[in-house]
FIFIDREN-860414 format. One record per residue: residue in three letters; x, y, z of N, C-alpha, C in turn. Coordinates in Angstrom, 2 decimals. Layout:
BEGIN
+---------+---------+---------+---------+---------+---------+---------+---------+---------+---------+
| residuo |    n.px |    n.py |    n.pz |   ca.px |   ca.py |   ca.pz |    c.px |    c.py |    c.pz |
+---------+---------+---------+---------+---------+---------+---------+---------+---------+---------+
|     ALA |       X |       Y |       Z |       X |       Y |       Z |       X |       Y |       Z |
...
+---------+---------+---------+---------+---------+---------+---------+---------+---------+---------+
end
This chain:
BEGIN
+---------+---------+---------+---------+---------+---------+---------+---------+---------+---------+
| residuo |    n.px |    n.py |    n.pz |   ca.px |   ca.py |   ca.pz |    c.px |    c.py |    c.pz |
+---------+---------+---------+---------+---------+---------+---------+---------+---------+---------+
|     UNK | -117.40 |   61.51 | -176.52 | -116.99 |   62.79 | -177.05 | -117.48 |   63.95 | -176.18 |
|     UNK | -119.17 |   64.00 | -175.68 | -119.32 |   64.66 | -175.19 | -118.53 |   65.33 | -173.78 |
|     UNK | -118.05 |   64.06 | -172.98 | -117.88 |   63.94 | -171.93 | -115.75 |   64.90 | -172.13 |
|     UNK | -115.29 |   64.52 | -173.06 | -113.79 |   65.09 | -173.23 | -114.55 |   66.42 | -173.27 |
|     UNK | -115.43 |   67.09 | -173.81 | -115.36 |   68.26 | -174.00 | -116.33 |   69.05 | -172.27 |
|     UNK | -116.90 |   68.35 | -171.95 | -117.06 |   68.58 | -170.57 | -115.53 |   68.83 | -169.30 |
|     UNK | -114.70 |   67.62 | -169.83 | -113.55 |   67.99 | -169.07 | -112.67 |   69.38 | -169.24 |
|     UNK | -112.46 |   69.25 | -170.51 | -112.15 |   70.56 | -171.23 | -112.56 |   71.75 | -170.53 |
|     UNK | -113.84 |   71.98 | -170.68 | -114.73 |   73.02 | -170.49 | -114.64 |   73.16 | -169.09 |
|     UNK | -114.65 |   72.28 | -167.79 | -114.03 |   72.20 | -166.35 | -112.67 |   72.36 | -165.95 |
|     UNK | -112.03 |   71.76 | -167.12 | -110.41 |   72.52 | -166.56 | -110.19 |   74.24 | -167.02 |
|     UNK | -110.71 |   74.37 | -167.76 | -110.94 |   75.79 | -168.52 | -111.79 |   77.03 | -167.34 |
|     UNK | -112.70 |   76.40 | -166.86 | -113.24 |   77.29 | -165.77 | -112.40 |   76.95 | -164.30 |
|     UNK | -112.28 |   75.60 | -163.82 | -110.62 |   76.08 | -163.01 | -109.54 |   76.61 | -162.95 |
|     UNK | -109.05 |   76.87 | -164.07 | -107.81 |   77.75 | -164.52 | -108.02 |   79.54 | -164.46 |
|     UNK | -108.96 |   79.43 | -164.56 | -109.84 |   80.96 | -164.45 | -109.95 |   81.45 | -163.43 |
|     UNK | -110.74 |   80.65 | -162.77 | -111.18 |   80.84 | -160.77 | -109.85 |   80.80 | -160.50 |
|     UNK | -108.59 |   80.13 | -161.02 | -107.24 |   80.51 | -159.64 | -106.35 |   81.84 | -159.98 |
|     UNK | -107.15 |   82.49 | -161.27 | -106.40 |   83.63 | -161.43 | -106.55 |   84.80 | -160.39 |
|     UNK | -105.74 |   85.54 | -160.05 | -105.82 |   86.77 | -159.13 | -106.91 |   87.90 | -160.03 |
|     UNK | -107.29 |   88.45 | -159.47 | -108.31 |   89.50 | -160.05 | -107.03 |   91.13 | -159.68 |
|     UNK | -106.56 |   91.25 | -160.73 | -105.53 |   92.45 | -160.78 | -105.91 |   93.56 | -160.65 |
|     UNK | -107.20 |   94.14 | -160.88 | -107.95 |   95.23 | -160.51 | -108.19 |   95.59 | -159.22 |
|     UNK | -108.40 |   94.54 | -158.38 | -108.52 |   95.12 | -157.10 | -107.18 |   95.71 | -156.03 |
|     UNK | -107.43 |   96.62 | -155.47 | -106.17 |   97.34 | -154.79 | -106.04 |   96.52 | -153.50 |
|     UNK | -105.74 |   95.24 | -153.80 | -105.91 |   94.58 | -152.36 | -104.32 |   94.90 | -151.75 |
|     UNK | -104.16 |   96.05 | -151.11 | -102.46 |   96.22 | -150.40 | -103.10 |   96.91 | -149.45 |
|     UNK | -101.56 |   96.15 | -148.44 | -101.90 |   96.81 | -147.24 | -101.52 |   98.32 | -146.94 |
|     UNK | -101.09 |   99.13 | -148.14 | -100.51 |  100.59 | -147.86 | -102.07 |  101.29 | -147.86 |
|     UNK | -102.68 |  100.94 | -148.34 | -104.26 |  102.19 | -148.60 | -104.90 |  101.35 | -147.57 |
|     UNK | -104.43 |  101.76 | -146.28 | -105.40 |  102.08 | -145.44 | -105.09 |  103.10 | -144.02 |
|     UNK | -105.87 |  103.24 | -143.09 | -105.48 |  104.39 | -141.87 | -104.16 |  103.58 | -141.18 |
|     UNK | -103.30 |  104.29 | -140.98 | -102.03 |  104.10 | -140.15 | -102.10 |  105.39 | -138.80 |
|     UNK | -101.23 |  105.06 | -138.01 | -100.74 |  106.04 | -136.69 |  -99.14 |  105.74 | -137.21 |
|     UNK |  -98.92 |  106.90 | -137.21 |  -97.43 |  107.11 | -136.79 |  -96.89 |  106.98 | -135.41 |
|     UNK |  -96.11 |  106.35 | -134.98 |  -95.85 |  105.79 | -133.68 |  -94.59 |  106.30 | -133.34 |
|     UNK |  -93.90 |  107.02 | -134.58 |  -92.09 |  106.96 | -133.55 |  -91.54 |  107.51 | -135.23 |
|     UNK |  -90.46 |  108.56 | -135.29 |  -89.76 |  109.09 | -136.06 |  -88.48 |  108.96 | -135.72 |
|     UNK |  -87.70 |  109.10 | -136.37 |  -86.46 |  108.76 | -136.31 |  -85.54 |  109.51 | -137.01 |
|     UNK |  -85.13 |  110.64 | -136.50 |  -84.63 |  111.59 | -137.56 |  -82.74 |  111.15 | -138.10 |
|     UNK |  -82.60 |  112.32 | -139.12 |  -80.88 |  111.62 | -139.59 |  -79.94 |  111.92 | -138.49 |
|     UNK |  -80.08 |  112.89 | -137.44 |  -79.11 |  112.97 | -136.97 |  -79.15 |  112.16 | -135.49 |
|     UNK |  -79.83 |  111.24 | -135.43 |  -80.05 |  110.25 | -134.77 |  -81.09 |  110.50 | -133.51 |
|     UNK |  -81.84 |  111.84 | -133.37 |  -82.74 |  112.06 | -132.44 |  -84.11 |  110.98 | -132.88 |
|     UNK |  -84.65 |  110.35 | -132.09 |  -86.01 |  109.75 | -131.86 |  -86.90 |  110.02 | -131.20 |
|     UNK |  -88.09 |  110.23 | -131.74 |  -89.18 |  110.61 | -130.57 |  -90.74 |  109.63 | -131.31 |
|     UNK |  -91.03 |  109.54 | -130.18 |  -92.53 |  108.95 | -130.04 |  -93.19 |  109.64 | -130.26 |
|     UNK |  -94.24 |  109.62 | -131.17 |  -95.42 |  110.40 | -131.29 |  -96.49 |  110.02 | -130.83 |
|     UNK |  -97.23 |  111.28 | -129.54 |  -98.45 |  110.90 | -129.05 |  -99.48 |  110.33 | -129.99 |
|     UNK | -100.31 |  109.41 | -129.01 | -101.45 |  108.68 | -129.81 | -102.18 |  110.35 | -130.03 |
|     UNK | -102.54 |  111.46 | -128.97 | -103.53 |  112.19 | -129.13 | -102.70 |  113.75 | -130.45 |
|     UNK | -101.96 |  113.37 | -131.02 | -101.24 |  114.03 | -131.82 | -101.92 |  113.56 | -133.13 |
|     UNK | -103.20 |  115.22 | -133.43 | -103.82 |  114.78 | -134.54 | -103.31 |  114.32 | -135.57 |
|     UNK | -102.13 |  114.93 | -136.09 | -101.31 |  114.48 | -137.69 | -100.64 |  113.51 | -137.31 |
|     UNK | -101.12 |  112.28 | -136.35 |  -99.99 |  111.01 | -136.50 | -100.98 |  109.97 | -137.12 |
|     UNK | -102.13 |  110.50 | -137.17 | -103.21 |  109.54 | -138.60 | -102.90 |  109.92 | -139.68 |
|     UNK | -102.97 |  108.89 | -140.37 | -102.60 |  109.14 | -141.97 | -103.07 |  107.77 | -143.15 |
|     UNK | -103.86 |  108.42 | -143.71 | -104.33 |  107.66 | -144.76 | -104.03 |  107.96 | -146.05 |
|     UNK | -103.44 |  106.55 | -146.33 | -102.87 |  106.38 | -147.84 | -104.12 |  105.82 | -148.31 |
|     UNK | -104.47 |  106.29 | -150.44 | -105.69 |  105.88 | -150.61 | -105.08 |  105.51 | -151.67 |
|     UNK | -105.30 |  104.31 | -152.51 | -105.53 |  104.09 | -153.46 | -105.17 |  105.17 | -155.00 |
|     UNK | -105.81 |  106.09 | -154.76 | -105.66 |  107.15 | -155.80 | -104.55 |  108.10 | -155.59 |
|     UNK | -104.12 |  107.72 | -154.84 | -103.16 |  108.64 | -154.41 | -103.01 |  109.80 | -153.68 |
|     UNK | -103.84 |  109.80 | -152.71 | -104.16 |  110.76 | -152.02 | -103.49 |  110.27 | -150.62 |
|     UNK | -102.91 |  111.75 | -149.92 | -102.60 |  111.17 | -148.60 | -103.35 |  112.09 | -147.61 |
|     UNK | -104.02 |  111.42 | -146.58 | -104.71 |  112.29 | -145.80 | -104.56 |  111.93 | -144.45 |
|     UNK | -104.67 |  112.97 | -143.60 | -104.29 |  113.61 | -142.13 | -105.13 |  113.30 | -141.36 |
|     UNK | -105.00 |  112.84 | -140.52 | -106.58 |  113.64 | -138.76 | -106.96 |  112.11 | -139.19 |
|     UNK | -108.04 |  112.07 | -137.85 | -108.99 |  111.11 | -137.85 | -109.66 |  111.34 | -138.76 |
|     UNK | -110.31 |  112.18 | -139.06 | -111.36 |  112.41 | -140.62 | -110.92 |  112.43 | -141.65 |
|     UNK | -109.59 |  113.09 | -141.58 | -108.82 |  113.20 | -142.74 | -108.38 |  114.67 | -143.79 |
|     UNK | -109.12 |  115.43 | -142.57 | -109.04 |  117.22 | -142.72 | -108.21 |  117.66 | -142.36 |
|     UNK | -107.41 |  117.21 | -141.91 | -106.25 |  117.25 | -140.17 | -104.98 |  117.91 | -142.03 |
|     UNK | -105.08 |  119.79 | -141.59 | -104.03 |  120.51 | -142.26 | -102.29 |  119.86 | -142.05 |
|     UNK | -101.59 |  119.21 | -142.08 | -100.17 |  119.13 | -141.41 |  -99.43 |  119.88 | -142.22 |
|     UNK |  -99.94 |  120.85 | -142.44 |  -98.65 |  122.77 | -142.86 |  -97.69 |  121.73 | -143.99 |
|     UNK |  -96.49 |  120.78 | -144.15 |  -95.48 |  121.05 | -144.41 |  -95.59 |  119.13 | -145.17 |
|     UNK |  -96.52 |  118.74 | -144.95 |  -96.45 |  117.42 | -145.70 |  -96.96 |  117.10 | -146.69 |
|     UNK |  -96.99 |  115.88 | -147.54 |  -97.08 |  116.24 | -149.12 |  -98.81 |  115.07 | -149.28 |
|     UNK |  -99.33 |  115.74 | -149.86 | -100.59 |  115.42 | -149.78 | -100.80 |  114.07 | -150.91 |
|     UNK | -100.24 |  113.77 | -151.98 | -100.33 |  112.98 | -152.72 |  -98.94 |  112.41 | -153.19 |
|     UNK |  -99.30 |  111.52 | -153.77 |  -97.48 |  110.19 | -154.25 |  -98.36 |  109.75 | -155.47 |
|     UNK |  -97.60 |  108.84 | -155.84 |  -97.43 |  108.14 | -157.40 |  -96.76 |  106.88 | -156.72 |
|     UNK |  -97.67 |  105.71 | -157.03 |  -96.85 |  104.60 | -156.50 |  -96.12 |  103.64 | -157.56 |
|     UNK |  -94.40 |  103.67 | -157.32 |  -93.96 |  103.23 | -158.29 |  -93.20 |  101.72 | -157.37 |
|     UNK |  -93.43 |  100.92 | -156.75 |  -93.60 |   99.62 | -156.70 |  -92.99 |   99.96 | -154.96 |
|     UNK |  -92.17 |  100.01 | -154.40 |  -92.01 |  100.53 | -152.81 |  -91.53 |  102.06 | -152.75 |
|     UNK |  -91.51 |  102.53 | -153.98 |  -91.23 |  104.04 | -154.02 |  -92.68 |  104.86 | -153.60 |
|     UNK |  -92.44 |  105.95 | -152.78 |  -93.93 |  106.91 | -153.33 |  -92.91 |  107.77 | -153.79 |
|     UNK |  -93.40 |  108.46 | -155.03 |  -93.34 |  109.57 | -155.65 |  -94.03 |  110.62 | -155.15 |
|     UNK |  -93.83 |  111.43 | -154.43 |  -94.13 |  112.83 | -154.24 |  -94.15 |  113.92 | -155.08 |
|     UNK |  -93.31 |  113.85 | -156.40 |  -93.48 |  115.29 | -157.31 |  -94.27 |  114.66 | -158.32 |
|     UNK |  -93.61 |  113.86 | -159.33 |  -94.81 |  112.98 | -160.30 |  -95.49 |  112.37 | -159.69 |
|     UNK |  -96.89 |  113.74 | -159.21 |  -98.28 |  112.98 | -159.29 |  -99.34 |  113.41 | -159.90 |
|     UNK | -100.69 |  113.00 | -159.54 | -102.03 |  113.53 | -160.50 | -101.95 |  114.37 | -159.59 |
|     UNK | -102.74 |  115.75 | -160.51 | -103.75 |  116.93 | -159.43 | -105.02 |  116.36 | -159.62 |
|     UNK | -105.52 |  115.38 | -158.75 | -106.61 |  114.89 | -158.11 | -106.87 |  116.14 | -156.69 |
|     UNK | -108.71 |  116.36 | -157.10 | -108.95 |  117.13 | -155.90 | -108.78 |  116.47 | -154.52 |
|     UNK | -108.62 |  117.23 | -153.48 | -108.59 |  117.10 | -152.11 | -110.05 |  117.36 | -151.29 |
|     UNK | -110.20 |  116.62 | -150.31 | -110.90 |  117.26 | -149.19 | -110.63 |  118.41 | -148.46 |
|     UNK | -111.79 |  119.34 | -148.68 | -111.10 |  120.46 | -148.17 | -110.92 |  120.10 | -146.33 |
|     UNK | -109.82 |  120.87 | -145.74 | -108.87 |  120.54 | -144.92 | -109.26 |  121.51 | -143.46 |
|     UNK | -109.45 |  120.91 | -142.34 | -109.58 |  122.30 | -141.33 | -108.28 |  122.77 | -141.08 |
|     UNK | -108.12 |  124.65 | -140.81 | -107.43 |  125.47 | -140.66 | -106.48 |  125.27 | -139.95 |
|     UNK | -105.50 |  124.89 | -140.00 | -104.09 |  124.66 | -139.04 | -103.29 |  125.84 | -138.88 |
|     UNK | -104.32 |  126.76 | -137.43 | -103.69 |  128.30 | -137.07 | -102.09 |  128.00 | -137.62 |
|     UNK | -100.88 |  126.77 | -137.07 |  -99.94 |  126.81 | -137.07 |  -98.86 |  126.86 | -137.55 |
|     UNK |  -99.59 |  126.57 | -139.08 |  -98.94 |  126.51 | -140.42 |  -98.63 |  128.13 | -140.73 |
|     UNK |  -98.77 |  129.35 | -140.43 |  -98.99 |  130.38 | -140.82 |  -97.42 |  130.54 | -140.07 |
|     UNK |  -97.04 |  130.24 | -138.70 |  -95.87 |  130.42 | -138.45 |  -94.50 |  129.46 | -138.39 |
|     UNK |  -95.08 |  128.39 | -139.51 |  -94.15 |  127.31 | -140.17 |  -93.24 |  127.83 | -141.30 |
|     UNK |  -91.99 |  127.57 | -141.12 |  -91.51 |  127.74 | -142.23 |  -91.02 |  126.31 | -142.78 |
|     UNK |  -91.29 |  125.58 | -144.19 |  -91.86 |  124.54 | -144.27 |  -90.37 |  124.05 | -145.03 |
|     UNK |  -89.70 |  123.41 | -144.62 |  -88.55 |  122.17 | -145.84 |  -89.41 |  121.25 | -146.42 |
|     UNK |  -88.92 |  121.69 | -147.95 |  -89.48 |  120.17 | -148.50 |  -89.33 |  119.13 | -148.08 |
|     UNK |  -90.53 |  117.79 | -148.82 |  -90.83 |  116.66 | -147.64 |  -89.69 |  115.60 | -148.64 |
|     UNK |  -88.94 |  116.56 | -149.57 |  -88.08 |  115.33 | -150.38 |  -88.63 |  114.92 | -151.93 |
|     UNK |  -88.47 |  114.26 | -152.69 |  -88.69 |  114.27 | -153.82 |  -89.41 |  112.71 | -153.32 |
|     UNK |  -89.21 |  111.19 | -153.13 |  -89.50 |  110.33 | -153.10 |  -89.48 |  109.62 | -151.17 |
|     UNK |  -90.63 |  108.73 | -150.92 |  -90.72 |  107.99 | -149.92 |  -90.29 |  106.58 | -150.40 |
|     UNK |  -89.47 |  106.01 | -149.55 |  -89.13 |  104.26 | -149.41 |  -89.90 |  103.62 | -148.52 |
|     UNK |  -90.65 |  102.61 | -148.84 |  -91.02 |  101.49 | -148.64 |  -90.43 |  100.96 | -147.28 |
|     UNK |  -90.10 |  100.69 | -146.45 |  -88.71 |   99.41 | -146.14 |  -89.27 |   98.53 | -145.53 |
|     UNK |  -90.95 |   98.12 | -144.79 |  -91.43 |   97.72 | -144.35 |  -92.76 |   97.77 | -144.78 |
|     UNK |  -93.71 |   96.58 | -145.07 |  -95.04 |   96.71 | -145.20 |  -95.33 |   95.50 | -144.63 |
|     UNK |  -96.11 |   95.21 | -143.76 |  -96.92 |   94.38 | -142.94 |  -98.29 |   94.65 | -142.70 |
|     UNK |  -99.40 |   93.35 | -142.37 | -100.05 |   94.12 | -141.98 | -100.01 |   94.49 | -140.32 |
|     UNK |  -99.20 |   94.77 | -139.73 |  -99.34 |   95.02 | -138.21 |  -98.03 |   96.40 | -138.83 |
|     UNK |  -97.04 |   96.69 | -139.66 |  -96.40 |   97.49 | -139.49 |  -95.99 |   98.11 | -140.83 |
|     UNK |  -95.90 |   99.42 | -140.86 |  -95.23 |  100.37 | -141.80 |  -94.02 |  100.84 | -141.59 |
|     UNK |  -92.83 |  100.73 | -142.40 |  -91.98 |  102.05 | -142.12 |  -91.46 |  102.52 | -143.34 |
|     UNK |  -91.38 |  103.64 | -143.28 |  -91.38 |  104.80 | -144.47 |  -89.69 |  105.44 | -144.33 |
|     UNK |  -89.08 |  105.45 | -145.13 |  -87.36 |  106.64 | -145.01 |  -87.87 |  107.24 | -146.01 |
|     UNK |  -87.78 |  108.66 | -145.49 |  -87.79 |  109.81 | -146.34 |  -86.81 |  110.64 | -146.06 |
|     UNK |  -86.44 |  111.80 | -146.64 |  -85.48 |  112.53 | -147.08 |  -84.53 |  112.75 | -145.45 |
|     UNK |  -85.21 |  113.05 | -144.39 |  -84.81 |  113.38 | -142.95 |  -85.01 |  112.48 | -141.48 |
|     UNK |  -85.51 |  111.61 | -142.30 |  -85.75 |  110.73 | -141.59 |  -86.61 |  109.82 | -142.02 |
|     UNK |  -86.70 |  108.54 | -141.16 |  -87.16 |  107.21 | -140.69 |  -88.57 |  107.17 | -139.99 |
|     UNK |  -90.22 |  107.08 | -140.51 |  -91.17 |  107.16 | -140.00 |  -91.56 |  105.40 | -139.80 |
|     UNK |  -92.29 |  105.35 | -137.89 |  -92.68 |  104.12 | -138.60 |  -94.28 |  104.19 | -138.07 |
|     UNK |  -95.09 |  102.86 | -138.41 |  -96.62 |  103.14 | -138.53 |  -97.37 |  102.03 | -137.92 |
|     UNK |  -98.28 |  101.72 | -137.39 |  -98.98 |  100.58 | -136.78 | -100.07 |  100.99 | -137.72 |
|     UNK | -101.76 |   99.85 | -138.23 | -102.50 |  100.01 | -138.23 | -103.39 |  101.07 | -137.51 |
|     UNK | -104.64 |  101.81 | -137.85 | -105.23 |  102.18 | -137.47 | -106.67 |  102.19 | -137.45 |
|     UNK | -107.32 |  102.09 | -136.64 | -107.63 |  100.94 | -135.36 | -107.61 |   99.64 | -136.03 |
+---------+---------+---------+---------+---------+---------+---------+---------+---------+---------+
end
């Protein structure tokens, strides 16, 4: 008798250990990316320098999106937070979660800024590659470093 309820009690803690732990944000979108190459609608493409501060970009977990190597890096005209609704980002339904405050981007003052679109697509997630379609274009992303 003892011994059935030993088995019991061992298949019961194996069945447990092979469950996924759903809490953790294990995806490959929340972490540092480089933007490598844009692709706009009317079919112009350009490469973006590696030394082109706003081609870092970190997606976090909470929904925060952040700029620069540190992550202060101002980019004037891009949308700082999403709502992740399964390969959608949401850009308008999101939290007002605070920000890091941001260094001064002289350049934004003589930007005149188009919205960045209401929603980002998914169309690629790897871990060696990102690519993002948004409203004007086609972004794509390598790891960073």
């Amino acid at each position: 008798m003892k011994a059935w309820r030993l088995c019991i009690f061992l298949l019961i803690i194996g069945l447990l250990g092979c469950r996924k732990d759903e809490t953790t944000p294990n995806d490959l979108l929340y972490r540092r990316w480089r933007m490598t190459q844009i692709q706009y609608n009317n079919g112009q493409s350009v490469d973006i320098s590696a030394n082109d501060a706003g081609s870092i970009v970190t997606f976090k977990a909470n929904g925060m999106i952040l700029y620069g190597e540190d992550g202060k890096y101002d980019p004037c005209c891009l949308p700082d937070r999403f709502n992740r609704k399964g390969n959608i980002l949401d850009l308008i339904d999101v939290q007002n979660i605070p920000l890091p405050e941001r260094t001064p981007n002289p350049t934004c003052a003589l930007v005149d800024c188009a919205p960045p679109g209401n929603v980002w697509q998914i169309d690629k997630l790897t871990s060696s590659s990102l690519i993002i379609t948004q409203e004007r274009a086609i972004a794509t992303y390598q790891p960073y470093p």
